[in-house]
N, C-alpha and C positions, 0 to 999 in steps of 0.2 A: 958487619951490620952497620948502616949507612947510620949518620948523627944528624938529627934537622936541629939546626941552632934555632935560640929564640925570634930570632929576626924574620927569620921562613915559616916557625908556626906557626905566628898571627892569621898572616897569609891564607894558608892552608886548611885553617880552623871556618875562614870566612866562607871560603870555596866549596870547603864542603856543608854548611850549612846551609848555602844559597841552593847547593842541588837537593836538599833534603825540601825545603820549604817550597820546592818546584814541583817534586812530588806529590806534595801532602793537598798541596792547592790543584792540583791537576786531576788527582784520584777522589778527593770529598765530593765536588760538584756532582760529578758522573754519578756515583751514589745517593747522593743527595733527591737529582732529577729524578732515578729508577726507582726511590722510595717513596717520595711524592707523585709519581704517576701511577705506582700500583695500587695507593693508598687512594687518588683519586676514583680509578676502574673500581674499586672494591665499593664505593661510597653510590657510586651510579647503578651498582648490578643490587645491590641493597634498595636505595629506592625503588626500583621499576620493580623488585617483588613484592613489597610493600604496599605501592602505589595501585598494581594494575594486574598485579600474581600472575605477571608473565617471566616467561625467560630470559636472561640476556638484558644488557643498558637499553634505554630507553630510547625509541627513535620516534614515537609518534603518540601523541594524546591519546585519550579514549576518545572513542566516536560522540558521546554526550559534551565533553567536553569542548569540544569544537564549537565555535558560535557560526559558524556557516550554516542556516539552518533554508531550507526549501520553502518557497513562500506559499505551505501550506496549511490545508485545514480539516481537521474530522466533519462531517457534514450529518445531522441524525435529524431523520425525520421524524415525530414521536409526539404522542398527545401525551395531555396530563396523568393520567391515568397508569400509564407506563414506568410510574416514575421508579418503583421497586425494581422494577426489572432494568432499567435503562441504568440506577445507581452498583446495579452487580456486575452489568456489564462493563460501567465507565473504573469500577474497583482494580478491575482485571485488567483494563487496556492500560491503565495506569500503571500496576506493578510491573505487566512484562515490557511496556517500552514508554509509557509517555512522561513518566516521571523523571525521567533523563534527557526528553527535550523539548515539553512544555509547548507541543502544538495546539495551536487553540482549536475550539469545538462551534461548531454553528447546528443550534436546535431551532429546528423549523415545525411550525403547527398552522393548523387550517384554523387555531382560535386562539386567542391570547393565553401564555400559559399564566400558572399562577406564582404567587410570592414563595410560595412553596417549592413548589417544582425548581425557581430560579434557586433557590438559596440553599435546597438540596444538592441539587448536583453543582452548583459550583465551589459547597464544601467539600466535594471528590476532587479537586484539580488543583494545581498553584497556577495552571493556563489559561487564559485567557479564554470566559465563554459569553456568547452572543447568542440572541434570541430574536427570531422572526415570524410576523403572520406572514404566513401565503398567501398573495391578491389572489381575490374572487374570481378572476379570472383564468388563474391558473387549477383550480380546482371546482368548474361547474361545468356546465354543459355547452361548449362550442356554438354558436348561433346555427350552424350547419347541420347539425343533429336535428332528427326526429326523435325525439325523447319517446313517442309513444311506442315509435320501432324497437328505441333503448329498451323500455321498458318489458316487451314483447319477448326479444333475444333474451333478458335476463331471467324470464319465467320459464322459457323454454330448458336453459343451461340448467339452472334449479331442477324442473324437473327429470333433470340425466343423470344428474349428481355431479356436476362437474365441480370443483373446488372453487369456492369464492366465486360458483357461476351466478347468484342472486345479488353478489352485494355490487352496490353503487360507489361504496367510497373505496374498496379495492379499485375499478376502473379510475378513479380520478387522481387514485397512490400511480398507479401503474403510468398514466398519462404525464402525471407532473416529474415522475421518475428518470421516464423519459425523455423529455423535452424541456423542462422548466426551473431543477433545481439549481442549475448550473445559469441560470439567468438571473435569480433572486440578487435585489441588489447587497445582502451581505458577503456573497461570493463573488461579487464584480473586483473585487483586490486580489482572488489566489488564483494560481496555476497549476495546484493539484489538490485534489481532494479523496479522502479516504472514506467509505462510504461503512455507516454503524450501524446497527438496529439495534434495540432493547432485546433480553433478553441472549444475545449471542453470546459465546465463549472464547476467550483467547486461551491457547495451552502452551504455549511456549516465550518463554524470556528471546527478545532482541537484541542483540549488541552491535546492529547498523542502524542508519536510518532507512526506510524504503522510499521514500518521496527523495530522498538525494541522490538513491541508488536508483532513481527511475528520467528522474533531472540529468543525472552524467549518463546514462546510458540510450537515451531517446527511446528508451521508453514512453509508451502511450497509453497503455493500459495496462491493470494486475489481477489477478485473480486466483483463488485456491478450487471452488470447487468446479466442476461443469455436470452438466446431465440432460438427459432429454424434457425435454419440451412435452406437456399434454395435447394432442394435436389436435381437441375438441377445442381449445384456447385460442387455438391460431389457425382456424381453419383456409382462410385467404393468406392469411398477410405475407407469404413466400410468392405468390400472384401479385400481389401488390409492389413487393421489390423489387421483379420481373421486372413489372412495367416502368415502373424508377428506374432503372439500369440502363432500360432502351432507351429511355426519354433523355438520359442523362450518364450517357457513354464518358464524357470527360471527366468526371469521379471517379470511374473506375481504375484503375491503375491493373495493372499487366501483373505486377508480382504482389498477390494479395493473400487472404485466409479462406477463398470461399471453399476449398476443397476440405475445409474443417467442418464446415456449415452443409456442405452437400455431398453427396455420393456420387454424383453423376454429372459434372461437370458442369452446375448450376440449374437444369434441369427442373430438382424437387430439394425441398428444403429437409436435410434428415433429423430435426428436432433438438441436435446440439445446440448448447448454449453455458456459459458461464454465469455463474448464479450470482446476482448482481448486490444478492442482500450484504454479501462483502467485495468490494476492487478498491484498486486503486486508481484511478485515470487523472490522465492531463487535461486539464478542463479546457483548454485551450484546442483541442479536438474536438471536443463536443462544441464551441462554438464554429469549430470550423466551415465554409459554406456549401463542403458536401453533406456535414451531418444534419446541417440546419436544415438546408433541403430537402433530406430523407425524410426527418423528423416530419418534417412540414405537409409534406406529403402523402404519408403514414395517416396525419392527424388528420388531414380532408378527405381520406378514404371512410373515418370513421370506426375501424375497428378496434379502436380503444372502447366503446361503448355497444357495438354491432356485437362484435365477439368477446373474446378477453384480454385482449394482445395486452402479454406482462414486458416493463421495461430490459427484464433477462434475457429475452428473443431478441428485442430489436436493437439494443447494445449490442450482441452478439454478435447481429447478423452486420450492422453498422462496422464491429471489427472487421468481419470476416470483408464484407466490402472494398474497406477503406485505407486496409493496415496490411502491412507485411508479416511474417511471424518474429523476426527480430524486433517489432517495435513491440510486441506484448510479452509476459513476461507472469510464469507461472512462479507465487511464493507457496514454492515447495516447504519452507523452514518456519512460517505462521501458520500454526495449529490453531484450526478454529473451529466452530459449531455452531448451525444454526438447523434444528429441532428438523427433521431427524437425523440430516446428513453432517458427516464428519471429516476433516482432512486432518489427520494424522501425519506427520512425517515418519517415514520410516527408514530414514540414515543411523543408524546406533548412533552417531557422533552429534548428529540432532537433538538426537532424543534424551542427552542430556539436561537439555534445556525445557524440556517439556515434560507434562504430568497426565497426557492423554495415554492411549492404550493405541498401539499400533496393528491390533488387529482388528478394532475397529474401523478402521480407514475408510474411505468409501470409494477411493480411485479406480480399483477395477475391481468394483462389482458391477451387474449388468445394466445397471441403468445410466452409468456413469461413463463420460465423453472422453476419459484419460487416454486410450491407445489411439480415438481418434485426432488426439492433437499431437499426441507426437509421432504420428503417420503424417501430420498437415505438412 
């Protein structure tokens, strides 16, 4: 058995404590980092269920959260009078999406509304609302009208029953719909606008924005419901877009919608139409100088007050015109209702989000445009 003298143990004692201390310093760290990094992961996959009751660490905001917001506006046309009904509607458009991003509202009337009305509905919102008369001009009788002829066509329509065939300020809703809202100078600042009426229904929660998701996708126009056209309503005005088209070939573009709008290869108009009391569009379309043109056109034929041409036909036909089917864009996933028609979604994974009834829908039942667009 070997003898280490005093002199060698010193030594010996140091040598091996430097390799112990080389260990113990080499092995903590590594530990140390793996228990602070899992400690970290654990603290993030905690938040984001917390935060957002999704799965998995957090890689992206909520949608509201985002301050990127679309430089847009709700736009509601609506007298005083409306105001019960307009307060149930703005209740609802509130809970399912605008109270997460506060797009402001523009209420338009043909008469000054009252202190009332203002102070009512702008107790529904923390967003920003605005309030406008309609020039006189946008809602009378064109100098080019025969009012007496007007008045003649409206006795006649009255006597067949046709809907809204007697009233006058239907025509001049319909006319200013068409041509004028998107001129008012409170809309002179946006670039999209979501179009509301009194009394409508929202059935389903949002969790995107759609004026962002119609901004990145060049999108042009949106829409839930479509359905035929009364053809006592629009007896010319498919003759009148005729004539527009020949006149003015350089509008029309080669890959368009009109085989949505006709059967027969422009031909005859087959009474499709997107129902306009809900879209979304780019208002920047609407001023463009093919719709202007249309519009303009439209309006010196006269049959906004001859007959009953509603803003739903000639937006429509203005799509099918002017737009590709990539640049419009059906929200299948906003559930809405406007007296008697209904869009329903019927995704199960949808229908989470919403409190309508999926066999109510209206998409294909017979009056309804749905297989003819996704045939377009």
């Amino acid at each position: 058995m070997p003898v280490i003298s005093s002199t060698q143990r010193k030594p010996l004692l140091i040598a091996l404590a430097i390799v112990f201390l080389f260990v113990i310093f080499q092995t903590v760290p590594i530990q140390f980092q793996r228990t602070t990094s899992t400690t970290t992961q654990s603290n993030a996959w905690t938040s984001s269920s917390s935060d957002s009751m999704s799965v998995g660490p957090p890689t992206t905001t909520a949608p509201w959260q985002n301050k990127t917001r679309a430089n847009a506006a709700f736009v509601i046309l609506t007298r005083n009078s409306e105001l019960d009904a307009l307060r149930k509607t703005m209740q609802q458009l509130e809970a399912r999406f605008n109270s997460k991003y506060n797009y402001p509202y523009v209420f338009l009337n043909d008469e000054d509304f009252t202190d009332e009305f203002r102070e009512l509905t702008t107790s529904m919102t923390s967003a920003e609302t605005h309030y406008g008369i309609i020039p006189k001009e946008h809602w009378s009788y064109p100098p080019w009208i025969d009012v007496e002829k007007a008045d003649q066509a409206r006795q006649r329509m009255a006597e067949q029953g046709v809907l809204y065939g007697d009233s006058v300020s239907y025509r001049h809703m319909c006319r200013f719909e068409s041509g004028f809202f998107y001129r008012h100078p409170l809309m002179q600042n946006f670039d999209y606008y979501w179009r509301v009426e009194p009394s409508v229904e929202f059935y389903c929660d949002l969790d995107y924005d759609p004026f962002l998701f119609m901004q990145e996708n060049n999108k042009k126009y949106g829409w839930t419901i479509s359905l035929l056209e009364f053809e006592s309503t629009v007896p010319t005005l498919w003759e009148t877009t005729r004539a527009f088209m020949k006149e003015h070939p350089e509008y029309i573009p080669n890959n368009n919608l009109l085989n949505f709008i006709s059967d027969n290869g422009g031909e005859s108009y087959n009474l499709c139409h997107f129902w306009s009391n809900f879209e979304i569009g780019d208002l920047n379309f609407l001023r463009s100088p093919e719709y202007t043109a249309y519009f303009e056109y439209l309006d010196k034929a006269g049959g906004f007050f001859y007959e009953r041409w509603g803003d739903a036909p000639v937006h429509s036909i203005a799509v099918g015109m002017f737009l590709n089917k990539s640049e419009v864009h059906f929200f299948d996933d906003i559930g809405y209702r406007h007296d008697p028609f209904m869009h329903c979604p019927t995704n199960q994974n949808t229908q989470k989000k919403c409190h309508c009834n999926a066999e109510d829908n209206f998409d294909y039942t017979p009056f309804s445009c749905m297989n003819r667009w996704q045939a377009a």
